[in-house]
C-alpha positions in Angstrom: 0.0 0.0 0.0 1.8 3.3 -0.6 1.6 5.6 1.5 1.4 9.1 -0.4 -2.4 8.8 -1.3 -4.2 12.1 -1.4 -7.9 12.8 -1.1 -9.3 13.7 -4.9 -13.1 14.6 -3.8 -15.8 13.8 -1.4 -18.1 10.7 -1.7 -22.5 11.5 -1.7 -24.5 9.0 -0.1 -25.7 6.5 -2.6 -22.7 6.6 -4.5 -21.3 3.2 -5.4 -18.0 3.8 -4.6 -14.9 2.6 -6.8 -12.4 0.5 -5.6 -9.2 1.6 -6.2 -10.6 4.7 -4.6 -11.1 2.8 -1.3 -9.0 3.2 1.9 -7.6 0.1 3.2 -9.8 -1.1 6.0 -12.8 -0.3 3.4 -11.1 -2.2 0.9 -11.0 -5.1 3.9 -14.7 -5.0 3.9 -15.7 -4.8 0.6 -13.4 -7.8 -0.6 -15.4 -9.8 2.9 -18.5 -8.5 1.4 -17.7 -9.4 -2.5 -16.5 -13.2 -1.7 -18.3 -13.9 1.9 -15.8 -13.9 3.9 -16.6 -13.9 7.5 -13.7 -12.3 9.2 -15.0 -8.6 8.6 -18.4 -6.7 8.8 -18.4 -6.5 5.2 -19.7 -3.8 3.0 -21.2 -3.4 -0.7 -19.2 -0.6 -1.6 -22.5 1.6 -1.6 -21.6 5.2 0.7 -23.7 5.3 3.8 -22.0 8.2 5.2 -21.6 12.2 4.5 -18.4 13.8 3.6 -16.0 10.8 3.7 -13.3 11.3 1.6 -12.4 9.3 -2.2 -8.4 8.8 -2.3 -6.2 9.0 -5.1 -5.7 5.3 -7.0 -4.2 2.6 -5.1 -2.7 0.3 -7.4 -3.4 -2.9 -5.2 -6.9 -2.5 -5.2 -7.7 -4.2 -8.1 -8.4 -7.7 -7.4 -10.7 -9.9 -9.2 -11.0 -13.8 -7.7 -11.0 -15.2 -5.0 -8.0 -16.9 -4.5 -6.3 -13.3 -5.0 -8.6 -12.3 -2.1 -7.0 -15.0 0.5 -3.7 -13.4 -0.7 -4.3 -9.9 0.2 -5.9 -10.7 3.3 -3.5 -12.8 4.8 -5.7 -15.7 5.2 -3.8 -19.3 3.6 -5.8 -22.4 2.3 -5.8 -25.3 4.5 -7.0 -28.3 3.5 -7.7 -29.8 7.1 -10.1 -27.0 7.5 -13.9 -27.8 6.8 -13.9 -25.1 4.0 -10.7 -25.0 3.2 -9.6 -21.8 4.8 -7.9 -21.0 8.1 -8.6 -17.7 9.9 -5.8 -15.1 10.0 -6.3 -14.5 13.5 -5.6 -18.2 14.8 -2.0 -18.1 12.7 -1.0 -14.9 14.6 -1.7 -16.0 18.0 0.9 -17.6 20.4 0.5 -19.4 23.2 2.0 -17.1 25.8 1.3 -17.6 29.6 -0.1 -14.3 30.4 2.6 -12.1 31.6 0.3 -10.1 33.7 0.6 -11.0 37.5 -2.7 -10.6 38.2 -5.4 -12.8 37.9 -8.4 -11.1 37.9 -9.1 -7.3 37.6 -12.3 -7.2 38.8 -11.1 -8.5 42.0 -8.7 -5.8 42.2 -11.3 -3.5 40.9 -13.9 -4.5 43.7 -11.9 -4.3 46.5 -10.8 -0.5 45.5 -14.2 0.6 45.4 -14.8 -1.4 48.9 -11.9 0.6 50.1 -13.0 4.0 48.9 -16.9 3.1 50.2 -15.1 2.3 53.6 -13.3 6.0 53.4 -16.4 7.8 52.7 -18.4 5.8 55.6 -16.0 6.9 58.4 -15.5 10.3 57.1 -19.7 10.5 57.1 -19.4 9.1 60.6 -17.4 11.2 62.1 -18.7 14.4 60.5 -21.7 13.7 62.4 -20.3 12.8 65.1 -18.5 16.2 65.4 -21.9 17.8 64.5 -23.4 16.1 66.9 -21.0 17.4 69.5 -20.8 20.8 68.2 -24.9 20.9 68.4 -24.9 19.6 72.6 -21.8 22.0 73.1 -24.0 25.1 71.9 -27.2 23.5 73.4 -25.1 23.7 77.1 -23.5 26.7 76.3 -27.1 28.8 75.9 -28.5 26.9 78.7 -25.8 27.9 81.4 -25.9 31.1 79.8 -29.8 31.6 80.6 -29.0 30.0 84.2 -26.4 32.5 84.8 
């Protein structure tokens, strides 16, 4: 794909859009759409959208079977497969461990907010218990006063 591609116009809604005027990832969907592949959303190449942009040519964008298809999208025939095709996503994964230490996040995550509830409960309790104070101080105070 070169990268010095340059926008030419703007698409209308409606517009079947050509090819080689495509951007990459809608290029992605329209050959999933074209030859039913099921590793993208897909797209027929119709605009659905105002204002997005048509780029200069791409040379790349210009295939026409299907084998052609698996090529550019990285995806390799394999005939232990029930359809004959292997998903590009299985090839690139590894089995790592997982490097993280921790387990689970949303243990982590829970006991946070347990902590923070925790903080906000003693600082409620003894905001009122210092009101609580203040008001029987103030009570006292205008009572001796009266006495006196």
């Amino acid at each position: 794909m070169s990268k010095k591609r340059t926008i030419i116009n703007y698409r209308k809604i409606g517009d079947q859009v050509n090819p080689e005027n495509m951007t990459h990832k809608e290029y992605i969907n329209y050959l999933c759409h074209k030859f039913g592949f099921r590793i993208s959303a897909g797209w027929d190449g119709v605009e659905k959208r105002h204002y997005r942009a048509n780029w200069s040519e791409e040379p790349e964008h210009n295939i026409k079977d299907r084998d052609e298809a698996l090529v550019f999208l990285g995806i390799s025939k394999n005939p232990y497969s029930e359809n004959g095709l292997e998903n590009r996503r299985i090839e690139r994964r590894v089995q790592n461990k997982k490097i993280r230490k921790e387990d689970n996040k949303r243990k982590y995550v829970r006991r946070k907010d347990e902590i923070r509830a925790r903080k906000q409960d003693a600082i409620l309790y003894y905001s009122a218990l210092g009101l609580g104070f203040a008001i029987v101080m103030i009570t006292y105070g205008i009572i001796i006063g009266r006495l006196m």
